[in-house]
N, C-alpha and C positions, 0 to 999 in steps of 0.2 A: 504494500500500500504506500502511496506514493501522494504526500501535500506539493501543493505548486500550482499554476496556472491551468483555471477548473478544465478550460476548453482546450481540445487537441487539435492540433494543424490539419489542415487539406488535405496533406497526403501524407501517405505511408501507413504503417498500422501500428498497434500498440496491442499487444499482448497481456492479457491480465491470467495469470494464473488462479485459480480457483476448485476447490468442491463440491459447488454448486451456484447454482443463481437462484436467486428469491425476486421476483417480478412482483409489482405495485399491477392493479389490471386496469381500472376506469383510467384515460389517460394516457396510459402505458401501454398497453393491449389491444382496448377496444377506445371507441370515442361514442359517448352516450351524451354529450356535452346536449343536445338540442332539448332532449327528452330530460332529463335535470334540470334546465333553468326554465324549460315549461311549466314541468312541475311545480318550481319554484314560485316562480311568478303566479300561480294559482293559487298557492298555499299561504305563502309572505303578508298579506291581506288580511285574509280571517284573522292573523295574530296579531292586527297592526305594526308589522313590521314592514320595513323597504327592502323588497328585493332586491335591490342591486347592490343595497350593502348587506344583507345576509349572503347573497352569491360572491361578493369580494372575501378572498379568504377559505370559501368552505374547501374547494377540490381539495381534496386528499384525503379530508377529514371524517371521521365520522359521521352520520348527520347528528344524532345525540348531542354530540361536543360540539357541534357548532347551535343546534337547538339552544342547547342550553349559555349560548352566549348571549340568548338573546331573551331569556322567557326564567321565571323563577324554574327552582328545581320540583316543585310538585306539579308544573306543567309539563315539566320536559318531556315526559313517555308518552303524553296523551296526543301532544305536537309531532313529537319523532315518527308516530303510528302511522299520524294521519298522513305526514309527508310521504312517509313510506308506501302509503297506500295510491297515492298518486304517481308515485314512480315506478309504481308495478303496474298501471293500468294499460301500458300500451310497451312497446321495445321498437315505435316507425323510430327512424334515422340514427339507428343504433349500428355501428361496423366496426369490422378490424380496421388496426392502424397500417400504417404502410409494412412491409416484411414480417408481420407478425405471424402469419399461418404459415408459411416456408420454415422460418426461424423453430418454433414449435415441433411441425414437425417431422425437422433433421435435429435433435438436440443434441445427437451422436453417442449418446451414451450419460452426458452429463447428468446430474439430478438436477430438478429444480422444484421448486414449490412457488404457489400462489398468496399473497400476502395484500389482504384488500380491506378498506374502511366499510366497504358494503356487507349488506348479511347474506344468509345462504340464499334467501329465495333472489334477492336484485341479481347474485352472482351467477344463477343458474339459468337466468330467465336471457340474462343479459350475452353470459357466453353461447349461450344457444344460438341468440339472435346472431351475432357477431359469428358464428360456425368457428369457434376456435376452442381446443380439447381441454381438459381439465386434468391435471395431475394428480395421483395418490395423494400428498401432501396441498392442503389449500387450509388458510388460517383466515377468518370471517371476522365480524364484526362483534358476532356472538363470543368469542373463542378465548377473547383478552378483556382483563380488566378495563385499562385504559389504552386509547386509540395514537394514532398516531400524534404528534411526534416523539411520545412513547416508543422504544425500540422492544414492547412485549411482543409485536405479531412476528416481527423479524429474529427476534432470539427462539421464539416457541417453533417457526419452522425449520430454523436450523438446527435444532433439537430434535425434531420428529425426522428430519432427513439423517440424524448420525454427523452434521458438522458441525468446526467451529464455526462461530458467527466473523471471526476474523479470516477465515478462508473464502468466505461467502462473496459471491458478488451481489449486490441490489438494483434495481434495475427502477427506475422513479421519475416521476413528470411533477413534482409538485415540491415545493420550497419543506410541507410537512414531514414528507416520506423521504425525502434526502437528509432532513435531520432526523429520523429514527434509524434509517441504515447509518447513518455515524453512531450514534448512539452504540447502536449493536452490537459494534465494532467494524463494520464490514469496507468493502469497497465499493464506492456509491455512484454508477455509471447515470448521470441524468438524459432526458430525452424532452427535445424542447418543442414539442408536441401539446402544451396546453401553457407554459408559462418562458417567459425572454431568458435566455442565457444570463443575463445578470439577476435574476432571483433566485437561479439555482446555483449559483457560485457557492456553496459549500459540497455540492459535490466533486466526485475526485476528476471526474471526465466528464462530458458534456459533448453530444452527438445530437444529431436533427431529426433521429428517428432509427429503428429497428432493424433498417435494411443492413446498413454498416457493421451489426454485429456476427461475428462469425461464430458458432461454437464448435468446441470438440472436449474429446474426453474429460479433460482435465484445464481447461481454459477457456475465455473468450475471447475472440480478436475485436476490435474495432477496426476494422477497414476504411480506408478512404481513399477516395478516388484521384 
């Protein structure tokens, strides 16, 4: 693991040795962005809240944790439900991101696990939509105490794959999940896919998307053209 200049050059490639990869998914994976801030914007109202500063900030997080940024805590379950229930009601303009179904699956042997602020059913409904596979190892919303920038999802699935969380790569689109793969210990490749390369400057690397990444056994490349 390697501190320095978060974003890597044009060309050549950059080798990250590892044991596994832990993938962040809304974001990272798929992009459900339309279908979220619809919801959003439906919900944000009945609470007297403004959406578009409850939507500043939320990507990566829980909805709970960000619910309750906004609403005391004896409301927060009855709000999170309802949110919840609106984001389940449909999956139109839900896809994979660019490389993501290739990437998947050639993993070559590597392990990896999924590690996501959503619950089981968003994550089921959602990967579906998006036609991208699900791995043995997948750590939910349900599964941890506290959300991200908590590093509990990312330490509990490199536990349940058999690694350290310092062998680990993290794979992350959002300013939250880049400080929980630190936390962890890990090495935190971000993808600037939902948020500017200067909000994710705590990661170690920094790429424009999934296609660049190569895997094999025991490593991931970053590629670049």
């Amino acid at each position: 693991m390697t501190d320095g200049p978060p974003t890597d050059g044009p060309a050549g490639a950059v080798r990250l040795p590892c044991a596994a990869v832990l993938f962040d998914v809304d974001g990272t994976l798929i992009d459900s962005t339309p279908l979220v801030e619809h919801a959003a914007r439906l919900w944000a109202p009945e609470y007297g809240i403004d959406p578009d500063e409850f939507l500043t900030g939320s990507h990566g997080r829980r909805t709970s944790d960000r619910v309750a940024d906004f609403l005391p805590a004896d409301r927060v379950a009855a709000a999170t439900a309802r949110l919840d229930e609106l984001e389940a009601a449909g999956t139109d303009g839900i896809t994979a991101l660019p490389g993501v179904r290739d990437l998947l699956a050639g993993m070559n042997g590597l392990p990896w696990a999924l590690v996501t602020s959503m619950d089981r059913a968003q994550l089921a409904a959602r990967s579906a939509a998006a036609r991208i596979p699900l791995p043995d190892v997948v750590v939910t919303a349900e599964d941890v105490r506290h959300g991200k920038p908590d590093p509990s999802g990312y330490l509990r699935a490199a536990a349940r794959l058999g690694a350290d969380p310092s062998a680990c790569v993290v794979v992350e689109d959002a300013p939250a999940g880049v400080a929980a793969g630190r936390a962890a210990g890990a090495t935190v490749l971000a993808v600037t896919t939902s948020h500017p390369p200067e909000a994710l400057g705590e990661a170690h690397h920094i790429i424009e998307d999934l296609t660049a990444l190569v895997p094999a056994p025991d490593a991931v490349t970053l590629a670049f053209a």
